[in-house]
Structure formats: C-alpha cells, structure tokens
C-alpha positions as CSV (number, residue, x, y, z in Angstrom):
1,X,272.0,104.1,243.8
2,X,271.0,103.2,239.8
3,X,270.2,99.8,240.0
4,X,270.6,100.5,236.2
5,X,274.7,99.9,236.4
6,X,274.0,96.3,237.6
7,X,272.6,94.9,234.3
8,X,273.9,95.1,230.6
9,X,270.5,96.6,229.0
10,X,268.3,94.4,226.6
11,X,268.6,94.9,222.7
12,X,264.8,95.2,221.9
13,X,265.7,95.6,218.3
14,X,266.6,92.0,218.0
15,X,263.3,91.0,218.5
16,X,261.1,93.5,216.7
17,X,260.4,90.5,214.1
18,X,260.7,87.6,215.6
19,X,257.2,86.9,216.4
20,X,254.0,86.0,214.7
21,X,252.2,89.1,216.2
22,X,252.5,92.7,215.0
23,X,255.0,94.4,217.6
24,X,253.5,96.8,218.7
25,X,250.6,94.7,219.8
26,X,253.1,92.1,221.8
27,X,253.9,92.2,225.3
28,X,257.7,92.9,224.1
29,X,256.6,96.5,222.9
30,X,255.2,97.4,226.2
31,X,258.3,96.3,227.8
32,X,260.1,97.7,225.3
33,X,258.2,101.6,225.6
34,X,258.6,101.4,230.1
35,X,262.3,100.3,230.1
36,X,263.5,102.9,227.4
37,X,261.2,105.5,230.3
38,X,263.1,104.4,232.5
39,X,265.4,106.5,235.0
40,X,266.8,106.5,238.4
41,X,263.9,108.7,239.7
42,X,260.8,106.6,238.1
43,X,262.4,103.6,239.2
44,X,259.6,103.4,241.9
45,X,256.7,103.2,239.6
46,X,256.8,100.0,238.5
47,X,254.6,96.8,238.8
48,X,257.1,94.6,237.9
49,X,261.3,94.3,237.5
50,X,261.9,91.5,235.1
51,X,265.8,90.4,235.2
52,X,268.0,88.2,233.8
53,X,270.4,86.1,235.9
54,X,272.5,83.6,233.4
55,X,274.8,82.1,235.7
56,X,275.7,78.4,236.0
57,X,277.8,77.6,238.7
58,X,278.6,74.2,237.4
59,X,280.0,75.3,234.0
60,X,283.7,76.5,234.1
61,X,282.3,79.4,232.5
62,X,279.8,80.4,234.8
63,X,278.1,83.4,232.2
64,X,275.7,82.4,229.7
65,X,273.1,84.5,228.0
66,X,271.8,82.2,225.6
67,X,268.7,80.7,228.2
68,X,268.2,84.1,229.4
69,X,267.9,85.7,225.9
70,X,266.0,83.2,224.1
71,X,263.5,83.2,226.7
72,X,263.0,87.0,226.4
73,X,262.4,86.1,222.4
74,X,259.7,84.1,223.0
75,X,257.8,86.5,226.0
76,X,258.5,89.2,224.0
77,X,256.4,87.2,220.9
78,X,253.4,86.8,223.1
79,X,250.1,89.3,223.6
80,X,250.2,92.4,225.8
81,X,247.8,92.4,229.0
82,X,244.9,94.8,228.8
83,X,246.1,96.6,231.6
84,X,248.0,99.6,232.5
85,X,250.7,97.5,235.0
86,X,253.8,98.5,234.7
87,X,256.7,95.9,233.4
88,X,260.5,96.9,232.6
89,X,263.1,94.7,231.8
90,X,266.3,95.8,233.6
91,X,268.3,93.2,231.2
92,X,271.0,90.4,232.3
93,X,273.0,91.1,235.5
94,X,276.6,91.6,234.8
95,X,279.0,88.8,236.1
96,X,280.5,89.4,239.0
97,X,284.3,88.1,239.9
98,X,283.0,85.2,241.5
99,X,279.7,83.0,242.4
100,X,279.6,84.1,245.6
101,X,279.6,88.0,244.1
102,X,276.7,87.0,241.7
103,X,274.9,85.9,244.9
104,X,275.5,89.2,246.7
105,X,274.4,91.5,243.7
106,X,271.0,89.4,243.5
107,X,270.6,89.3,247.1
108,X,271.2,93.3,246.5
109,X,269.2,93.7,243.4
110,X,266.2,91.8,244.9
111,X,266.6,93.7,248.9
112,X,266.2,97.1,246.6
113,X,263.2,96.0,244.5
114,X,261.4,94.6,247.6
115,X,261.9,98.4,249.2
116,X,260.2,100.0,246.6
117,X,257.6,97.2,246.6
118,X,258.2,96.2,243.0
119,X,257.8,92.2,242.5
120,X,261.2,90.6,240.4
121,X,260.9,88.2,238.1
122,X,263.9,86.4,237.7
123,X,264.6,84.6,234.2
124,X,268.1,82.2,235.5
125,X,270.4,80.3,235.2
126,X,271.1,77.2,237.6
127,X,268.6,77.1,240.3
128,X,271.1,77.5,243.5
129,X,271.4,81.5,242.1
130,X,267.9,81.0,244.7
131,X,270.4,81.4,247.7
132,X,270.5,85.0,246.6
133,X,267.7,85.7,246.5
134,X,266.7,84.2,249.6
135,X,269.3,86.0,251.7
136,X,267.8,89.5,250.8
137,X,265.4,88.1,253.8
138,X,267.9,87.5,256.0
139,X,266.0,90.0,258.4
140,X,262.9,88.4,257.9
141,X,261.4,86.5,260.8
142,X,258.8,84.9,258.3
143,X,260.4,84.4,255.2
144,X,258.4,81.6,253.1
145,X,260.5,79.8,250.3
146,X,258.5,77.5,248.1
147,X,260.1,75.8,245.3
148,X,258.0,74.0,242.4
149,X,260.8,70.6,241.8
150,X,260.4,67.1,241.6
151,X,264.0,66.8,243.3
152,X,264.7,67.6,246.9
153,X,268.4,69.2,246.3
154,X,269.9,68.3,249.0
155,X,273.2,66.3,249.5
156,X,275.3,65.4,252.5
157,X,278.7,64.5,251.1
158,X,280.6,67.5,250.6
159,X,280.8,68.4,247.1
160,X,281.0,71.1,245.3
161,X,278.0,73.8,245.2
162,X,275.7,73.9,242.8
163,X,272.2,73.4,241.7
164,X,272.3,69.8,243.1
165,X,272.8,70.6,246.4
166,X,272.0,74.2,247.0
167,X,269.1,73.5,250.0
168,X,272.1,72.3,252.4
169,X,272.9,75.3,252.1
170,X,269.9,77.5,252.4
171,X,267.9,75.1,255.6
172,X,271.3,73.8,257.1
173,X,273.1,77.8,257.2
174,X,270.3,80.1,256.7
175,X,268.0,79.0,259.8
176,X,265.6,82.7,259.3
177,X,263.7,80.3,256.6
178,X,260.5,80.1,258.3
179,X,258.3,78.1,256.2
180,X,260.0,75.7,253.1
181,X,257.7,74.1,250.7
182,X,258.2,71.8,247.8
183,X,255.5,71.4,245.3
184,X,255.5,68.7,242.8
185,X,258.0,66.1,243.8
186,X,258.3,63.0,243.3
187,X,258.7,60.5,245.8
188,X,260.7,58.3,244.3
189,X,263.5,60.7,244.1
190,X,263.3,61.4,247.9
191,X,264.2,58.9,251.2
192,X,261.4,58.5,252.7
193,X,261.0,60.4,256.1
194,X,263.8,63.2,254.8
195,X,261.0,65.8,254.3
196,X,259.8,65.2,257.9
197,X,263.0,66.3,259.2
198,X,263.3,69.4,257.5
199,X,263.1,72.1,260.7
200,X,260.1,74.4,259.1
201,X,257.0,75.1,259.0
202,X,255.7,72.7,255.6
203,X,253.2,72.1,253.4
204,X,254.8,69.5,251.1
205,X,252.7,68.6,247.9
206,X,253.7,65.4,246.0
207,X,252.9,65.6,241.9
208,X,250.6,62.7,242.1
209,X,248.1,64.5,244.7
210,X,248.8,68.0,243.1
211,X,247.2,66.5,239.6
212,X,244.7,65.3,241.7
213,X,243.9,68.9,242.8
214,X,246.2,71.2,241.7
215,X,244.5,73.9,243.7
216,X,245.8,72.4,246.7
217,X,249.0,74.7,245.5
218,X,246.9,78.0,245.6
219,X,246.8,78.6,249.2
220,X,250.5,77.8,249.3
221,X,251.5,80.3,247.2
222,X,249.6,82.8,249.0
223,X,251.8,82.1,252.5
224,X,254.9,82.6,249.9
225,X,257.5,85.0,249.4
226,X,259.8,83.7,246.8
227,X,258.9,81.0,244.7
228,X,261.7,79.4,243.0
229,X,260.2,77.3,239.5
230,X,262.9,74.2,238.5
231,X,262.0,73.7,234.4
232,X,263.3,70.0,235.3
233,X,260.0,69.6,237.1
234,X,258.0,69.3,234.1
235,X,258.6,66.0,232.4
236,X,260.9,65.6,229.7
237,X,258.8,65.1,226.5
238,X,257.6,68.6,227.7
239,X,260.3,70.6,228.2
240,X,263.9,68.6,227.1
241,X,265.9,71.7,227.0
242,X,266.0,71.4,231.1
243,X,269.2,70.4,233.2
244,X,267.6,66.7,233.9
245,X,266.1,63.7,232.2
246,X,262.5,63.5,234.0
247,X,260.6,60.6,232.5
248,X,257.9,61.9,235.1
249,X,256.5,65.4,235.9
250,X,254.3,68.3,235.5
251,X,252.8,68.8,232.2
252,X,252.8,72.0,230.6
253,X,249.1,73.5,231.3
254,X,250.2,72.4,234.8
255,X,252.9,74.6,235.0
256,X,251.1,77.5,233.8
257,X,248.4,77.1,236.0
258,X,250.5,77.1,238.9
259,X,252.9,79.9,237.6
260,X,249.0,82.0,237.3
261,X,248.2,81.1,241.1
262,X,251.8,82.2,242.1
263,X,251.2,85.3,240.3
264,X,247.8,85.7,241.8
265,X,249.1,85.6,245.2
266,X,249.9,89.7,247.0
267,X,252.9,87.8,249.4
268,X,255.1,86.8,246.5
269,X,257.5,89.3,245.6
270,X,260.0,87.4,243.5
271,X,259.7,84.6,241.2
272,X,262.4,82.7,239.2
273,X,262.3,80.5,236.5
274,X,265.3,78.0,236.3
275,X,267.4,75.3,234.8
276,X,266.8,75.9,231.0
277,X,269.2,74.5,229.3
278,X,268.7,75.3,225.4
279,X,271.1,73.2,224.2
280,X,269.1,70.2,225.1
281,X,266.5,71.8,223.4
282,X,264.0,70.5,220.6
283,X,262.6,73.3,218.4
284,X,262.8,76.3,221.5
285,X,260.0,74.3,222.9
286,X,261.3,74.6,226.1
287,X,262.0,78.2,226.1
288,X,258.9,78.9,224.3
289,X,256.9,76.8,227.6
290,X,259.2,78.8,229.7
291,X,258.0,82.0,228.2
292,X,254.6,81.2,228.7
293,X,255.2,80.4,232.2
294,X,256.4,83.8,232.8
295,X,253.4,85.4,231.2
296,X,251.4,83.6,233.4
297,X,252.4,84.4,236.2
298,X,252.4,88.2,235.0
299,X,248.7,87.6,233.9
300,X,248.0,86.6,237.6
301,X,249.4,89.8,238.8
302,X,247.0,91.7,237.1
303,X,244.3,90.4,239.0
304,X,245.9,90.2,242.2
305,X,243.2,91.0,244.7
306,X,242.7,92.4,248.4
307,X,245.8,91.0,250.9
308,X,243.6,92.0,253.6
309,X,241.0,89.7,254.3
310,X,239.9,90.8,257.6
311,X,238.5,93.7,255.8
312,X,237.7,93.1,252.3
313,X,233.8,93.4,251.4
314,X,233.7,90.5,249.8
315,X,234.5,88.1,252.8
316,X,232.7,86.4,255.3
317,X,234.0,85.8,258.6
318,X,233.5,82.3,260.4
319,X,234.0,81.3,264.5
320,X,234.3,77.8,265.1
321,X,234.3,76.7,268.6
322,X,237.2,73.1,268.8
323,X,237.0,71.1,272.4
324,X,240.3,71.9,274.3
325,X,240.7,75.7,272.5
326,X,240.5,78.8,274.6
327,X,239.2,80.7,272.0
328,X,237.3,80.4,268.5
329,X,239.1,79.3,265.4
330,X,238.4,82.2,263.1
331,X,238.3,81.7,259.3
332,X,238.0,84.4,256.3
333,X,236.4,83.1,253.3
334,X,235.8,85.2,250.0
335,X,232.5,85.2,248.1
336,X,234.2,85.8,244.9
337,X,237.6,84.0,244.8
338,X,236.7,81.4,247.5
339,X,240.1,82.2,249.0
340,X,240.3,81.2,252.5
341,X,242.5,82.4,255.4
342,X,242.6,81.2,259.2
343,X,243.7,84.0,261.8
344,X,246.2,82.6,264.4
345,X,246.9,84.7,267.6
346,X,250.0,84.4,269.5
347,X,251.2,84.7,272.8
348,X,252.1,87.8,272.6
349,X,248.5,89.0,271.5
350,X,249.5,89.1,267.6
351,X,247.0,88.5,264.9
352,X,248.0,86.9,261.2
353,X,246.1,86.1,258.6
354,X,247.5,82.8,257.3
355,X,246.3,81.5,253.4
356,X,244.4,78.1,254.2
357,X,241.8,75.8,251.9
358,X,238.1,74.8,252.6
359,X,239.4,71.2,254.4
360,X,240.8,73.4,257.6
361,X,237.5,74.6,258.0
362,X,236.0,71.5,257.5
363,X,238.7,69.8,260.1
364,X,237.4,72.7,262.6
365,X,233.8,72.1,261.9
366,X,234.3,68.8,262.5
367,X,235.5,69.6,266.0
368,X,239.2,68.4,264.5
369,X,242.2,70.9,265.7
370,X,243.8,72.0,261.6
371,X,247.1,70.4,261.6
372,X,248.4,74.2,259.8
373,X,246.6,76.2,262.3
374,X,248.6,74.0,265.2
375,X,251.6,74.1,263.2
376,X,251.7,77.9,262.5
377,X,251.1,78.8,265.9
378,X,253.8,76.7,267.1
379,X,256.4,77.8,265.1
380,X,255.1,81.5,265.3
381,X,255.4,81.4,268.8
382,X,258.3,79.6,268.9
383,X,260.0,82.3,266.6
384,X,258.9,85.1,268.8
385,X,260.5,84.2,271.8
C-alpha cells in the first residue's frame, strides 16, 4: 500500500516567504527536503508522520483546510531542531464520502504508521476525528487515551455526533480503552461524581492542581498512547480562534510545556491538536500558539530517552516492603530525568513497568499501599482473565 494516495500533498512553495526566518534555516525546509524524498519504499525511515485531518462533523460541509493549512504556515516559520530526526508532512487526508469513512481512513492511516513505528501527529479538525484514531487500537488490551480539555464531552441525550459528545462514544462502545485520562479540566463544567464512574483505569488532573504542579502531567503522559490536545482548553484571551468561549484555562507556556512532556514520553505514538477554529481568530494568534504546540512536542521527541527502565544505566532500583503485600513494591528511579516507574506483577507472573511520580514512593515508604499501583494491578488482572 502508498499511504501516499490518501493525502492531497502540501504546497511548500506557499510558504517559502512567509516567515521571519531565512527558509532554509526553518523547520519548514527540513520538512520540505524529507517529504519531496519520500517514496513507498523509504516510508519506514521516518521519526515522525505529520498529517492533516480538516474535518468538522458539525459543519454541513464537513472539509475545511483553512485550520490545517494555516497551522502548517506558522510551524513551517519556526527553527529547525539540531537533530538528524526525520519529519515528513504527508499533507491533508482526502475527504472521504462520509464521516464515518474519514474515521476509517485515520483509523487506517494511524494502524499503518504505528506498524512501522513512526509517531503521527495529527493537525485536525473537530476533536471527535479522535474516535479514529483510537479504534486503530481496537486490538489493544492496554490502550491509554489521554486528552488535555477542560470539558468532559460527554452527553446522554441522543443527538447528533460531534465534538460535543464524541466520549459516549469512545467509553460507552469502545470498552478495549484501558486507561482514560483528562488533564486540565475544569470542575465547574463537570457533575460532580461523573468522572468516578467512568469504567477505567484514571488519573484525572483538574487545571487548578495541574498549575500547581504541572509535572503532575509528566508521568501521565508516559502511561499514554494517544494524546488528544482540545485548543478550547487554553483560555480564550489566549487562543480565541478555538471552537469555545473559555473565560478559564491553560495559559499558553502551559500548553507548550505539556505538549514538550507528551513528546518526551517513548509510549505516545500519536498526537493531535484540535478545535482551531481561524475564523474566530485575532491576528493567527491562535494558530500561531498552535504551531508552537506542535513544535514542542516535536522538540520533546528529540530527547526521548530509554523506555526501558529496568535496564537503563542511569536508574536506581528501590524494594519497599508494605504490611499486607506478599512481595516488595519495586520502584525505578532515574538519576538524570528523575523519572519514576513502579513494576506491577500479575497473576499470571507478568511484569510492567508503569510511569509513576516520587509521592507513590513516598505512599510506599510510608508503609501506605499507592492508590495507582492497587489500581493498575486490578484492572490489569482484571483484563487478563
């Protein structure tokens, strides 16, 4: 297959003088020079598939380009990375005949791209194109979603599908999610006791205690497979060119930080960045902030680091004995990223490293059973019968 035929190609020409850098020292010419190398039997050697997805399934005319290619005008502005990764932009996927085929070729796009171990980057669109994406782990017994939103879009009227609404869908009909995690929200948009019912594994982090710490988020991303990044949940001054008015939100450093730790992370394989909406837009500052969110996270890919901490130099290992456990706790800490993971071991014998902070340590050390460790190994085991 030529994944090629799925994607009207990009028009680097357009954007040759568009920014404030000399091209050929921008990140756009370095896209530029891979995806013109491109063919169908180099496919495999790259870092990093960037794609455009500009569908809106709540417009009558669910194609638009305009988010998807302004976006690309403002990455394309910005510095290249020091580094001999290797980035391609496959362009915008062509429309399908209907939303539900627009799903199937992401879910298609994203199933071939994970084969060849290549990481997506997906520039949408309305945010529900993430049930696409999330059914290209329909085999996965441990698929992580995380999505950074200040909304919990769910609805139990029935209505038509959309952005709103589109996690009915994905933890009422797709029950292979494993883990869901929200990062960012805001409590006031949310009943209170809705996220305890949700039937996953969860590590929920509200926007007042994530600018408290926002590394709190860092450990998160690192359980994650596909992180799915609402614009809407940075606060409107910030980003107006978004799909909602949010008096309230993440600022923009925030969201680049976050977009770096999600980048930083070797589990996530697709990231997507939604609901810019340019026509509410002052100035491209939204698209410009959405741009820079993008590099970011491609800046943290660089300096991914060792996804095996059981054997990496740099790490230390730690036993901790808890009344009423069998066996130690074991922890993984590392000397130079102060990463930390905590093994669980399941019934059947099997050993996971799962990404955890310093405070399950502490909770252990303190003779305190982690509430993730518990919860993990539940679920795990529950999964495996």
């Amino acid at each position: 297959m030529d994944i090629r035929y799925y994607f009207d190609e990009v028009n680097f020409s357009a954007y040759h003088d568009s920014g404030h850098l000399n091209w050929k020292y921008s990140l756009g010419a370095v896209i530029e020079k891979n995806s013109k190398a491109l063919t169908k039997e180099n496919i495999h050697k790259l870092n990093i598939a960037i794609v455009g997805v500009p569908f809106d399934s709540r417009k009558e005319d669910t194609y638009y380009a305009e988010a998807t290619d302004k976006i690309r005008s403002q990455l394309y502005k910005l510095s290249a990375f020091n580094s001999k990764v290797n980035i391609a932009d496959f362009g915008n996927l062509k429309p399908a005949s209907s939303i539900k085929g627009n799903f199937q070729a992401l879910r298609d796009i994203v199933e071939y791209f994970n084969e060849l171990k290549i990481v997506t980057v997906v520039i949408g669109g309305s945010q529900d194109l993430s049930v696409g994406i999330c059914e290209a782990y329909a085999r996965n017994p441990f698929f992580s979603f995380t999505t950074v939103d200040a909304f919990l879009d769910i609805k139990k009227a029935k209505e038509h599908f959309n952005s709103s609404n589109y996690l009915s869908r994905l933890l009422i009909y797709q029950p292979q999610i494993f883990q869901f995690n929200i990062i960012g929200f805001q409590t006031h948009y949310i009943p209170s006791g809705y996220l305890d019912k949700l039937n996953t594994v969860s590590e929920h982090i509200r926007l007042g205690s994530l600018r408290d710490n926002i590394t709190m988020a860092e450990p998160v991303f690192r359980n994650t497979d596909f992180l799915s990044f609402d614009i809407a949940s940075l606060k409107n001054p910030e980003a107006p060119g978004s799909s909602k008015v949010n008096p309230n939100g993440l600022r923009s450093e925030e969201a680049c930080q976050l977009a770096k730790y999600a980048g930083l992370s070797n589990r996530i394989k697709v990231f997507g960045l939604f609901e810019v909406e340019p026509a509410n837009d002052r100035n491209d500052l939204t698209v410009a902030l959405a741009a820079q969110i993008i590099w970011y996270f491609l800046e943290g890919f660089i300096n991914r680091g060792s996804e095996t901490p059981d054997v990496a130099q740099n790490n230390i290992k730690y036993q901790v004995e808890v009344d009423n456990i069998d066996n130690p706790i074991i922890f993984f800490k590392n000397n130079i990223t102060n990463q930390w993971w905590i093994e669980i071991e399941t019934s059947e014998k099997i050993k996971l490293n799962i990404a955890c902070s310093e405070k399950e340590y502490a909770q252990a050390s303190n003779n305190e059973i982690p509430e993730l460790w518990l919860k993990y190994l539940q679920k795990i085991d529950h999964r495996l019968k």
